[in-house]
Backbone bond lengths (Angstrom), bond angles and torsions (degrees), N, CA, C in turn:
res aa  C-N    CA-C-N  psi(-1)  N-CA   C-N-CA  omega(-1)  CA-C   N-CA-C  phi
1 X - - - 1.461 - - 1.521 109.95 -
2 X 1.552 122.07 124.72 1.121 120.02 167.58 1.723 131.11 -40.53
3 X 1.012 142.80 83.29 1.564 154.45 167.06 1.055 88.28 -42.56
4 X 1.908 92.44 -176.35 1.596 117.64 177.88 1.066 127.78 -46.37
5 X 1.783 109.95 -43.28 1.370 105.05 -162.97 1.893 122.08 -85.76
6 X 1.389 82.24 -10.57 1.569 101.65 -169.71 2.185 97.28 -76.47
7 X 1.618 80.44 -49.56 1.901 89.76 174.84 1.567 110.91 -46.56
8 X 1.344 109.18 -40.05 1.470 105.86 -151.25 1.821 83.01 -90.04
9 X 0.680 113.02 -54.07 1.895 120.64 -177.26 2.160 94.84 -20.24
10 X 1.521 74.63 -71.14 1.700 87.46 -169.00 1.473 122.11 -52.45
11 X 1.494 101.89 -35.96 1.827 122.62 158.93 1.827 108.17 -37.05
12 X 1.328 90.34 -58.70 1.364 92.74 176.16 1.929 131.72 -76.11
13 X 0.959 80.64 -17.00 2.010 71.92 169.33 1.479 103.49 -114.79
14 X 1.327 118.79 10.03 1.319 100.86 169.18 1.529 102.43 -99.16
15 X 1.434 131.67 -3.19 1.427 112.83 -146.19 1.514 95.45 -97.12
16 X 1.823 118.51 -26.89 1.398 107.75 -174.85 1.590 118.55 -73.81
17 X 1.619 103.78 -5.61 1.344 113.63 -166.04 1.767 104.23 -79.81
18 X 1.643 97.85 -45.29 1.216 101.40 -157.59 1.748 112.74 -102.10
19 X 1.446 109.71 -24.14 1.503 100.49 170.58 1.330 133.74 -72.45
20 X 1.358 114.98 130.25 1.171 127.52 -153.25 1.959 118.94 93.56
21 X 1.174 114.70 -17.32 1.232 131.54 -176.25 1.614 102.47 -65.10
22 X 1.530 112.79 141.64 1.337 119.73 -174.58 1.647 92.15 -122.40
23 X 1.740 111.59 133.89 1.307 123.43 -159.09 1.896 86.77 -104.86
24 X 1.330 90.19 128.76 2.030 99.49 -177.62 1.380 107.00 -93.72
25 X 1.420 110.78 -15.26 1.623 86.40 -175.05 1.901 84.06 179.22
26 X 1.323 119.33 163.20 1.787 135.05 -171.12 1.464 108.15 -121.38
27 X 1.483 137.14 131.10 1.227 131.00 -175.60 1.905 87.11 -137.85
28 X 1.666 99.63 118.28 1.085 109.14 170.19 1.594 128.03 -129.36
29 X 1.354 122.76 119.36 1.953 129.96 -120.31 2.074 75.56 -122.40
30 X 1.260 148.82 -42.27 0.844 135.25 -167.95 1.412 104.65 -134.06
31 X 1.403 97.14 123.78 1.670 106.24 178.76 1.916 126.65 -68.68
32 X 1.184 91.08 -19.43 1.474 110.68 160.19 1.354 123.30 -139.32
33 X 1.492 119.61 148.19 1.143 131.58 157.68 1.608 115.12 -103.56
34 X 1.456 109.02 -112.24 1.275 126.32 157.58 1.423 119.66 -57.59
35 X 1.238 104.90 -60.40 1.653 126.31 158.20 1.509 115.11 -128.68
36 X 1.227 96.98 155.88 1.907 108.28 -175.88 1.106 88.18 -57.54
37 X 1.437 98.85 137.36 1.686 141.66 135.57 1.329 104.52 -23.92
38 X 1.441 147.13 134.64 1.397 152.27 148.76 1.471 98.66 -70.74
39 X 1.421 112.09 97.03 1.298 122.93 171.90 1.972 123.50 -53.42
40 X 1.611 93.09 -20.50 1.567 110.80 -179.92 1.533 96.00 -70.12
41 X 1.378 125.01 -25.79 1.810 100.48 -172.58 1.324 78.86 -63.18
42 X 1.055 142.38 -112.08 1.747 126.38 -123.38 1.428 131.37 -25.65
43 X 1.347 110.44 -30.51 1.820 115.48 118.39 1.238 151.89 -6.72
44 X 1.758 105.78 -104.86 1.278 113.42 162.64 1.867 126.50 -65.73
45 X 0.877 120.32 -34.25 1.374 116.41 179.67 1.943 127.06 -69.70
46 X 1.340 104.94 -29.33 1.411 91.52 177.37 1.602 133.70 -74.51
47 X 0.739 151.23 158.98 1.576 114.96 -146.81 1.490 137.01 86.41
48 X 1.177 114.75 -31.89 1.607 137.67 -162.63 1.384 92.52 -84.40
49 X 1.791 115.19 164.67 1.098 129.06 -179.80 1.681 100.76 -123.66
50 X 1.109 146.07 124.91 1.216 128.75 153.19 1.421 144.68 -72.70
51 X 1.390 126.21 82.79 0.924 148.16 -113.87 1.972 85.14 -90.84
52 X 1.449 130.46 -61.55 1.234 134.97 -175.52 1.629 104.56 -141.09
53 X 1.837 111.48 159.16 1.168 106.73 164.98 1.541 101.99 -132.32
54 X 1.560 108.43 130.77 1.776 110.97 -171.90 1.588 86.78 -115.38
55 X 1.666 93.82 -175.06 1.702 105.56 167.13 1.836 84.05 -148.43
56 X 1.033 77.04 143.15 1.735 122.37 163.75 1.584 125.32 -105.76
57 X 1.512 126.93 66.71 1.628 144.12 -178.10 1.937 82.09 83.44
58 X 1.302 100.04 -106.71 1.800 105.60 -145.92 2.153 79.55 -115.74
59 X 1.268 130.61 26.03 1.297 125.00 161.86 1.179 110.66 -87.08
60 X 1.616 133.39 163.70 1.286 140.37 141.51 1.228 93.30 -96.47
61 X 1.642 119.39 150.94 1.545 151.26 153.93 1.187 118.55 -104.09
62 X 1.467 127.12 99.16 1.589 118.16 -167.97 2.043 91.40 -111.52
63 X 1.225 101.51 98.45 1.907 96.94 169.14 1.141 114.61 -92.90
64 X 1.636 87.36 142.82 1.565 100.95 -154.25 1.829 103.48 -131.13
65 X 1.082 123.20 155.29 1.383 126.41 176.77 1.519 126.83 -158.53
66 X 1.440 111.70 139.63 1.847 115.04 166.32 1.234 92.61 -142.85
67 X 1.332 112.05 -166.98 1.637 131.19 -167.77 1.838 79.01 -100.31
68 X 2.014 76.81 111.49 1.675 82.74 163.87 1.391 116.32 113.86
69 X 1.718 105.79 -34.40 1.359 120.45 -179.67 1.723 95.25 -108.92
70 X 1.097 107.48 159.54 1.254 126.00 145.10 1.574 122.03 172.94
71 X 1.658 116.71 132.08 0.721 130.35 -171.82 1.437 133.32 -176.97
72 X 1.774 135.18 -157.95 1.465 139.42 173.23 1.124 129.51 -125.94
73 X 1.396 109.90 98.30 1.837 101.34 169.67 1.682 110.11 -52.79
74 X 1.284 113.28 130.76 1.292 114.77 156.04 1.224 126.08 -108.08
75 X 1.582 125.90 111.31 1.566 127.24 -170.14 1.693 108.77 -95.89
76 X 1.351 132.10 158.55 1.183 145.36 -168.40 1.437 89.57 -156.34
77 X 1.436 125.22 128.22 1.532 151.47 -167.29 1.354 82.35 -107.82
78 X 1.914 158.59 -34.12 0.938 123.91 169.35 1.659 99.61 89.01
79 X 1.443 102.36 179.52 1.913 107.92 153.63 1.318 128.42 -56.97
80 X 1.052 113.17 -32.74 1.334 115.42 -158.02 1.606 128.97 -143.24
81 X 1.886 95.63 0.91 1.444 105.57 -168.38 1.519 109.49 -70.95
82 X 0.969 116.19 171.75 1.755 137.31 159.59 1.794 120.19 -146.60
83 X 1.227 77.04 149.56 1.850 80.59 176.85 1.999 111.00 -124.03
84 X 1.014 85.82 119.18 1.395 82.19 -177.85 1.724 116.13 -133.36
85 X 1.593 120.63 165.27 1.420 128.07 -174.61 1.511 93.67 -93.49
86 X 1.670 112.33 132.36 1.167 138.49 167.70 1.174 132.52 -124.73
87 X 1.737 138.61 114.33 1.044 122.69 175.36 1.576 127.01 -22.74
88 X 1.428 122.30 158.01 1.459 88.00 163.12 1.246 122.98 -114.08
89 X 1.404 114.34 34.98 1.971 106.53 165.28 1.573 88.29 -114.07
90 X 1.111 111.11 50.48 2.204 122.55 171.13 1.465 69.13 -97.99
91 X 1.744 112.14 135.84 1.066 124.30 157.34 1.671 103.34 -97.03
92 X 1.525 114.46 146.49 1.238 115.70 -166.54 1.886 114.96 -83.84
93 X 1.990 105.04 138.25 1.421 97.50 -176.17 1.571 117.22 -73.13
94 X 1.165 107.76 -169.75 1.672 107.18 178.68 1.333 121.56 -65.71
95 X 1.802 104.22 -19.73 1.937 78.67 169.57 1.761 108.79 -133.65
96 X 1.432 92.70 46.61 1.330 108.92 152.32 0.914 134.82 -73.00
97 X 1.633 127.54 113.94 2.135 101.89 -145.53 1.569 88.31 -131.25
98 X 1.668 128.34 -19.60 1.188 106.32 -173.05 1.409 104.80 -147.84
99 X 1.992 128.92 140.46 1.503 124.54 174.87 1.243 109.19 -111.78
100 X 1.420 129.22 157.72 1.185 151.39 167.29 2.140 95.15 -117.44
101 X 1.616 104.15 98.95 1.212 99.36 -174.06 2.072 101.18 -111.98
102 X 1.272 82.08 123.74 1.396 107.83 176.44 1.288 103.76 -99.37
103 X 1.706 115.70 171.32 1.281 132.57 173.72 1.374 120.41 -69.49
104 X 1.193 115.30 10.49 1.580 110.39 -161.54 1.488 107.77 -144.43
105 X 1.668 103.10 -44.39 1.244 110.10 156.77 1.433 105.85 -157.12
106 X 1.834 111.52 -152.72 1.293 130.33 173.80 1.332 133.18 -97.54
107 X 1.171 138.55 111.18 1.758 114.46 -175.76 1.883 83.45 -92.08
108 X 1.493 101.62 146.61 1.580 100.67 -164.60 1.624 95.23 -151.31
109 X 1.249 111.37 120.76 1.504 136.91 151.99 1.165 125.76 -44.85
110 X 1.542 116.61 100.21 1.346 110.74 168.70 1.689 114.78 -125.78
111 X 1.388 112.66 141.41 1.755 113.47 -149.07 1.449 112.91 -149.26
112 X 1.455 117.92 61.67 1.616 112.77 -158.74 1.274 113.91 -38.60
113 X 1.663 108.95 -44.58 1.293 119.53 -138.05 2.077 98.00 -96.19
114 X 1.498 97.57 -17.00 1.405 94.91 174.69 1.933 123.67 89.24
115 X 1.542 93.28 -4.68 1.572 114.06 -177.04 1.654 109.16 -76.51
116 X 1.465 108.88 -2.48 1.370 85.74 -173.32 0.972 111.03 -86.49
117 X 1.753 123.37 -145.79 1.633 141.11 -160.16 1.247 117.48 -144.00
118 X 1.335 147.47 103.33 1.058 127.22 167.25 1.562 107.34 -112.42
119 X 1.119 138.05 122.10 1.590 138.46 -168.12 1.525 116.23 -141.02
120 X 1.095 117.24 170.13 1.873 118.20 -176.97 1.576 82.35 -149.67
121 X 1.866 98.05 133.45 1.005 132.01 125.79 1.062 160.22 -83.51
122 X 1.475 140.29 67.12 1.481 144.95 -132.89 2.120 107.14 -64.66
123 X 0.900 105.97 131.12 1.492 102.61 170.62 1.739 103.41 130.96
124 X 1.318 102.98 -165.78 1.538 114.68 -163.69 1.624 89.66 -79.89
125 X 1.479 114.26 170.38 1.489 128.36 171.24 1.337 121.90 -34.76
126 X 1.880 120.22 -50.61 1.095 129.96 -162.34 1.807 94.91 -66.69
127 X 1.046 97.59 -27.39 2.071 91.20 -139.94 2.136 77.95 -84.59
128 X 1.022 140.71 17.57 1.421 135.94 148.46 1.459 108.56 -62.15
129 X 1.066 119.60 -33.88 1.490 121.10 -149.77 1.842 82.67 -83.95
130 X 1.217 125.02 -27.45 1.219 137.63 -170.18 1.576 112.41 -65.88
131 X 0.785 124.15 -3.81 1.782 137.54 -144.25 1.971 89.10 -97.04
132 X 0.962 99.53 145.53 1.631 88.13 178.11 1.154 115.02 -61.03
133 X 1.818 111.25 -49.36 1.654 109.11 175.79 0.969 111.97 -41.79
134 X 1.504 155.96 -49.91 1.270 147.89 164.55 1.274 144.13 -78.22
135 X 1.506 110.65 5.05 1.621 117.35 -165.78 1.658 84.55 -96.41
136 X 1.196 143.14 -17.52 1.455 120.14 -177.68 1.622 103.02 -104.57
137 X 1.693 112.61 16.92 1.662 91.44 -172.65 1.800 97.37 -81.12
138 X 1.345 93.30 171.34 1.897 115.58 179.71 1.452 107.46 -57.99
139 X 1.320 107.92 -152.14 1.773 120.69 169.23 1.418 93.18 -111.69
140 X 1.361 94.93 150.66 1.217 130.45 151.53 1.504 134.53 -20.84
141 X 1.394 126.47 65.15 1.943 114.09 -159.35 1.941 110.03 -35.93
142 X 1.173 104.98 -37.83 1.756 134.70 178.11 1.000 106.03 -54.42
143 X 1.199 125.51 -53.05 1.579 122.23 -164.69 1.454 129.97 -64.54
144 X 1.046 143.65 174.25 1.366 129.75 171.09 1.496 125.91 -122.51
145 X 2.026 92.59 47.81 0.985 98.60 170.59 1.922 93.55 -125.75
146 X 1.592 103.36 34.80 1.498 100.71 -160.44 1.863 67.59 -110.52
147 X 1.220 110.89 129.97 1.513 115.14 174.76 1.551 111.91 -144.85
148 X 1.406 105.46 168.42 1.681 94.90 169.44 1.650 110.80 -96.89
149 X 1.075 135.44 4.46 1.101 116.30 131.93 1.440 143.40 -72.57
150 X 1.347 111.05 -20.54 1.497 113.79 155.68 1.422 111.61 -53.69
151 X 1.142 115.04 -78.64 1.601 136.28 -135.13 2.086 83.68 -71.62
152 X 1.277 126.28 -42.51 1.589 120.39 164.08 1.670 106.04 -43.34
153 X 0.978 120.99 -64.13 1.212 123.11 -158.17 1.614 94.97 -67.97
154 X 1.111 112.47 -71.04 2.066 123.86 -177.60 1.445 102.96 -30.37
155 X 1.216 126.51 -13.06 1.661 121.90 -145.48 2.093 96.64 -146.25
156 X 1.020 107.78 -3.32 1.256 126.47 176.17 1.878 118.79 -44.27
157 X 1.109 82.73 -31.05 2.594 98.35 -163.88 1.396 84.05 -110.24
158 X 1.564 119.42 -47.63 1.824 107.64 -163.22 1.223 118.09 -48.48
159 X 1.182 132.17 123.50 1.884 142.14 165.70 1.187 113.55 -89.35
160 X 1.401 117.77 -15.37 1.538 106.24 -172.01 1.349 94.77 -85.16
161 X 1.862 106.57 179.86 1.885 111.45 -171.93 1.376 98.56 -92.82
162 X 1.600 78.74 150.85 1.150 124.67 -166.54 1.979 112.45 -37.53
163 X 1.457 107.85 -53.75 1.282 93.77 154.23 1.281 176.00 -69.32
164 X 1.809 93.78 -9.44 1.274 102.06 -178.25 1.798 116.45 -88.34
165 X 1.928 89.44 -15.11 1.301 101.09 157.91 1.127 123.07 -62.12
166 X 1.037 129.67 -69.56 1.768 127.45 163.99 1.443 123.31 6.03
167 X 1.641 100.57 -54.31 1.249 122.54 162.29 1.296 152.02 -73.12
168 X 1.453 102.96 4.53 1.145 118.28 -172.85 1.332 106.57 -95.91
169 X 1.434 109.29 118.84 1.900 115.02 -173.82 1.334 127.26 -65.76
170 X 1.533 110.96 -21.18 1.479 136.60 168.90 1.983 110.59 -41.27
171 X 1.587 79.47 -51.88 1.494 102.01 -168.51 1.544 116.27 -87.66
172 X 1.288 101.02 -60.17 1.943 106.96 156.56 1.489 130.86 -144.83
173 X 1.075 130.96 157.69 1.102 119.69 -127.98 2.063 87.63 -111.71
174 X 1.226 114.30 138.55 1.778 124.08 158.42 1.229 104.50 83.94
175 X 1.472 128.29 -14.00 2.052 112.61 -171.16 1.724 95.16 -82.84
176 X 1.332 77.16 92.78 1.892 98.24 171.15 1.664 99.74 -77.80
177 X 1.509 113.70 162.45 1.535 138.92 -176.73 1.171 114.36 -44.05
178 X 1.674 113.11 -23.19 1.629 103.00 166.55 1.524 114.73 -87.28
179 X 1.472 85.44 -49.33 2.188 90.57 -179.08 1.761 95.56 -64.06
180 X 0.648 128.73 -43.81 1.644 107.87 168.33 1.611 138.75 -45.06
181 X 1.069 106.22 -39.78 1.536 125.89 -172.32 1.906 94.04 -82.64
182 X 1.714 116.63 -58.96 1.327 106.13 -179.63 1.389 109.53 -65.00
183 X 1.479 140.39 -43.32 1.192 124.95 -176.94 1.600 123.84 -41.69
184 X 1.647 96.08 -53.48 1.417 98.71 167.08 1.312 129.74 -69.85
185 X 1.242 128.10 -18.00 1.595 133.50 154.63 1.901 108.68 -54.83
186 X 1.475 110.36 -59.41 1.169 88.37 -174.33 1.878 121.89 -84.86
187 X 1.536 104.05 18.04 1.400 101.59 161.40 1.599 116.83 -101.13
188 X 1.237 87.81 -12.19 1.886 94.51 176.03 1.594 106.21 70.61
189 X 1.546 104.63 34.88 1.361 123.76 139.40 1.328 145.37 -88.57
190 X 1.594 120.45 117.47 1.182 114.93 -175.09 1.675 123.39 -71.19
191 X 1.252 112.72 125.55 1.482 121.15 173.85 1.453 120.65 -31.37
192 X 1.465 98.32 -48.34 1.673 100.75 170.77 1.742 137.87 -78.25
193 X 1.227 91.43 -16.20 1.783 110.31 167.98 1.792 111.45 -51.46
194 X 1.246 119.20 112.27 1.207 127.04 175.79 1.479 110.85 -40.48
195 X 0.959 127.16 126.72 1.685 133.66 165.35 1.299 107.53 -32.14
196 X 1.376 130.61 -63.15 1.590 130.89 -177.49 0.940 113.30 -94.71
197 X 1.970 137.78 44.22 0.712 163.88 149.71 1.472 121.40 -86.76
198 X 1.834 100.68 -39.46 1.856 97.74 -167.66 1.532 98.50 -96.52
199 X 0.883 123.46 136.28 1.688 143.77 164.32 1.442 108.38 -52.65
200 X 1.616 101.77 160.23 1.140 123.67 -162.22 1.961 114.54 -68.17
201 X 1.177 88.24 -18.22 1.780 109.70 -179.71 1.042 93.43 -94.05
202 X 1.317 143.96 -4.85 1.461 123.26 177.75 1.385 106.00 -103.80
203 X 0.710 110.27 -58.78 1.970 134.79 166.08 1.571 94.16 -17.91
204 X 1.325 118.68 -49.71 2.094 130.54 -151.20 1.776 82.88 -83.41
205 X 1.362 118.19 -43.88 1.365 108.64 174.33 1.969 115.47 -65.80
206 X 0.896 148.61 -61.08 1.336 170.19 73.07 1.698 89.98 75.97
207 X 1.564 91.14 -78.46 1.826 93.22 -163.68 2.046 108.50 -53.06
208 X 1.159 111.14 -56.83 1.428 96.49 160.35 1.133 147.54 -80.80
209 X 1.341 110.18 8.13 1.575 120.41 137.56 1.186 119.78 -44.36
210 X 1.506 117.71 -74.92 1.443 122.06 -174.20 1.538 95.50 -63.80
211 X 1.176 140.47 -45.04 1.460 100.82 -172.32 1.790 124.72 -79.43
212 X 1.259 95.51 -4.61 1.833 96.79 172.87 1.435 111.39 -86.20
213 X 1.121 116.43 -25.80 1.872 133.45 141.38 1.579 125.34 -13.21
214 X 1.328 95.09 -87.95 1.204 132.60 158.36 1.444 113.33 -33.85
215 X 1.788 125.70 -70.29 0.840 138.93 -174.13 1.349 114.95 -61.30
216 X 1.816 124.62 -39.67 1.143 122.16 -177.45 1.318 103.86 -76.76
217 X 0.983 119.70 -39.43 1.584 120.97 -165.17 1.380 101.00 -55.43
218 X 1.346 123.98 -52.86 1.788 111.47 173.10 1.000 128.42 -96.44
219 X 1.376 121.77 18.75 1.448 140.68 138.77 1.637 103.68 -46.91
220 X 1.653 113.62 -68.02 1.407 112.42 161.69 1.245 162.00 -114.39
221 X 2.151 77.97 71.90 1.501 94.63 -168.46 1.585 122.96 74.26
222 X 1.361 135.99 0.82 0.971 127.91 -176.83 1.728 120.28 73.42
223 X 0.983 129.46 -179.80 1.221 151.12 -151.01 1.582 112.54 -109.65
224 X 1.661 140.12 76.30 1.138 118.31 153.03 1.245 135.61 -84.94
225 X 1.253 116.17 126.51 1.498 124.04 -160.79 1.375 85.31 -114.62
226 X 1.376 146.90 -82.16 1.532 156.63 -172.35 1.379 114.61 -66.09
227 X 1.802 90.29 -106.75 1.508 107.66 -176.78 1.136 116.57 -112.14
228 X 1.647 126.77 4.32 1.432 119.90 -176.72 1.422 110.07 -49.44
229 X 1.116 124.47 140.98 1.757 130.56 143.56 1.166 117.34 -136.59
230 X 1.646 122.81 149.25 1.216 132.78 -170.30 1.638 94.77 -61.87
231 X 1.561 123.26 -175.99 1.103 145.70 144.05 1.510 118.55 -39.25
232 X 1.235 126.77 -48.10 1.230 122.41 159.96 1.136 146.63 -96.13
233 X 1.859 109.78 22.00 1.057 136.73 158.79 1.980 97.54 101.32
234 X 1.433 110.67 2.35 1.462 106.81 167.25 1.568 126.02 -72.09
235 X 1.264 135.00 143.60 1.239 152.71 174.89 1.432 106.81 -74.62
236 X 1.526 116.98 133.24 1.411 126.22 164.30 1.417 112.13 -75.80
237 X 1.594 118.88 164.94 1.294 108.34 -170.41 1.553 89.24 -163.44
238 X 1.481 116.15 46.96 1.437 113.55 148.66 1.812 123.02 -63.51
239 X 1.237 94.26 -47.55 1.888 118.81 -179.02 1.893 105.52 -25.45
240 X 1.455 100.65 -65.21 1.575 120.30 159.68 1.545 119.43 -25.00
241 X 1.436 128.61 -44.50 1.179 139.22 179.65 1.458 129.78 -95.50
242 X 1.686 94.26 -4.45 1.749 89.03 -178.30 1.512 106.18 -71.75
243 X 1.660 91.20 168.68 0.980 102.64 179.35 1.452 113.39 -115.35
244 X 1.155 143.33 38.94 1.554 164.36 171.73 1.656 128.50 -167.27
245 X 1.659 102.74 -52.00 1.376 102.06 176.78 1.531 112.29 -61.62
246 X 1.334 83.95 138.38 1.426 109.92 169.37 1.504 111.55 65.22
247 X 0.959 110.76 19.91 1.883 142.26 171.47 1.731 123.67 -77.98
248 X 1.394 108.01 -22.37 1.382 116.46 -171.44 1.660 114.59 -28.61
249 X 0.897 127.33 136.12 1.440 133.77 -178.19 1.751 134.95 71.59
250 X 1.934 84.82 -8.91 1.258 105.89 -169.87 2.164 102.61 -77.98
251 X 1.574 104.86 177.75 1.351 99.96 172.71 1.311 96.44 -101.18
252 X 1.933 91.95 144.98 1.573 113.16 170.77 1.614 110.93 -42.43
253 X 1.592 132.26 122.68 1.289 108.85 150.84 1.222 145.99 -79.74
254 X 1.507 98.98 13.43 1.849 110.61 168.52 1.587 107.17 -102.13
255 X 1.666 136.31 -29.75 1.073 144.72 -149.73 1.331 100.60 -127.23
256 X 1.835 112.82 -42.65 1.865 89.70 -156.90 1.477 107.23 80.46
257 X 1.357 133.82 2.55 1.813 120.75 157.01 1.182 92.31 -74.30
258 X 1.469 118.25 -165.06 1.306 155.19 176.45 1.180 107.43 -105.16
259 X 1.660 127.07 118.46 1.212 122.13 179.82 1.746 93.60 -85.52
260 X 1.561 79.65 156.31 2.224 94.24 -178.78 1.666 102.60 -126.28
261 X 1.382 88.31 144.15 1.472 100.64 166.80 1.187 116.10 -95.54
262 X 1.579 125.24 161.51 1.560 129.45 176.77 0.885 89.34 -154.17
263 X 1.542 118.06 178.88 1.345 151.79 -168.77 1.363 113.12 -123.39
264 X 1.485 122.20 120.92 2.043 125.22 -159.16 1.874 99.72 -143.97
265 X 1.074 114.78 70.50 1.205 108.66 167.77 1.311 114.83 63.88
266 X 1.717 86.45 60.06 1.644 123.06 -178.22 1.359 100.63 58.75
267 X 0.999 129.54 29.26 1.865 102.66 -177.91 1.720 87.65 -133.50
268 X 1.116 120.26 173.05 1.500 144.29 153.09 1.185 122.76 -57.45
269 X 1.258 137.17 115.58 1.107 134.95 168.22 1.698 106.02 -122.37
270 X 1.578 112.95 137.92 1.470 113.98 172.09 1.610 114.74 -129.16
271 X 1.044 100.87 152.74 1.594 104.65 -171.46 0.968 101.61 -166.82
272 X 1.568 106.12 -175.78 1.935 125.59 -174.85 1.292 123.56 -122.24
273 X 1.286 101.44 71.98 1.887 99.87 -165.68 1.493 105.24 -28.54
274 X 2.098 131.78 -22.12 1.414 108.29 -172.96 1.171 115.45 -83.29
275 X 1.435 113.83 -28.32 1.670 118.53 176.26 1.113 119.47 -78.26
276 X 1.482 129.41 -13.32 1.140 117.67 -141.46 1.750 86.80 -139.21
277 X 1.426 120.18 125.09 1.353 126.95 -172.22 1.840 110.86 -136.00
């Protein structure tokens, strides 16, 4: 599933394309995904100006406006989605389910698996954040309200390990199973160490972990493991640089142990029992 860095990647090559872009007309190929399609964009959207495109954790925010309309596409990439620019006499493939048709071209939805989101929020920018899908997400890992005095205190009662918390969107928002596993590698935290277990000196290491994490990862492009692709049909190539995931059996490149895999609330987790305590 596309994470933060993959969200924010795509944030970024879609935004020079499309802001300022006036949408001519909506082509919608599956009446549901995750949740139904708002059959009214073919409606509300033609006409519209796209004024900015943000993300909210692993959402796109596409704001949009005319006299009369105003409001936020909210996109969800799902498992397996992508969004990409298409001519527009590209006739659409089989699980091409939704267009945003511009004058020049298409930004076009493709979603094998059918998990994604396409939704409208009516109102000014802020009131997106309002949407249920987003009113319970975490903070921001990015932001600079992501601190180690927060994240001590936020993480203070939790007993379970340390990583699957990480992951929990409630709490913060996009450190998917890879940015999880390297963050805690390069804090030389163990995955299994209870959250209110690691000290306040460990935590100060930790918090800029995950954001140099974070940061590298869409430095390069993000992570294709499946089906991610950029906007212009390019591949991320963080995966290449970890330093544990997807490493199992391999030697540590800080230590020379053997990194190990486990199992954390169904997912994979890898690490270095020598570095990592």
């Amino acid at each position: 599933m596309p994470e933060l860095p993959e969200v924010e990647v795509c944030r970024r090559g879609l935004a020079p394309e499309l802001e300022g872009a006036l949408i001519e007309a909506v082509e919608i190929r599956a009446p549901k995904l995750r949740h139904e399609i708002p059959h009214a964009l073919l409606e509300l959207l033609p006409g519209c100006r796209i004024s900015a495109v943000r993300r909210r954790g692993k959402y796109l925010l596409i704001d949009c406006s005319r006299a009369g309309v105003e409001g936020s596409l909210i996109i969800h990439l799902g498992m397996s989605g992508n969004l990409r620019f298409v001519p527009r006499h590209l006739p659409p493939g089989k699980h091409d389910h939704f267009d945003l048709v511009m004058a020049g071209q298409i930004l076009r939805l493709a979603d094998p698996r059918r998990f994604g989101v396409v939704l409208w929020q009516p109102g000014p920018p802020a009131a997106a954040e309002q949407h249920p899908l987003l009113a319970t997400q975490g903070l921001e890992p990015l932001s600079d309200a992501f601190t180690v005095d927060w994240i001590h205190a936020a993480i203070a009662k939790r007993s379970g390990p340390i990583k699957p918390t990480l992951m929990d969107s409630h709490l913060v928002v996009g450190i998917g199973n890879i940015y999880a596993s390297e963050s805690l590698f390069r804090a030389g935290i163990s995955p299994l160490r209870a959250a209110n277990r690691i000290s306040r000196t460990r935590y100060a290491r930790l918090v800029p972990a995950i954001r140099e994490t974070l940061s590298d990862a869409i430095a390069a492009g993000g992570s294709s493991i499946r089906d991610y692709v950029h906007s212009d049909g390019g591949a991320g190539c963080f995966q290449i640089q970890a330093g544990v995931y997807d490493r199992a059996g391999l030697p540590c490149l800080r230590c020379g142990g053997l990194v190990r895999q486990i199992r954390q609330a169904g997912r994979s987790t890898y690490y270095c029992p020598g570095c990592q305590h």
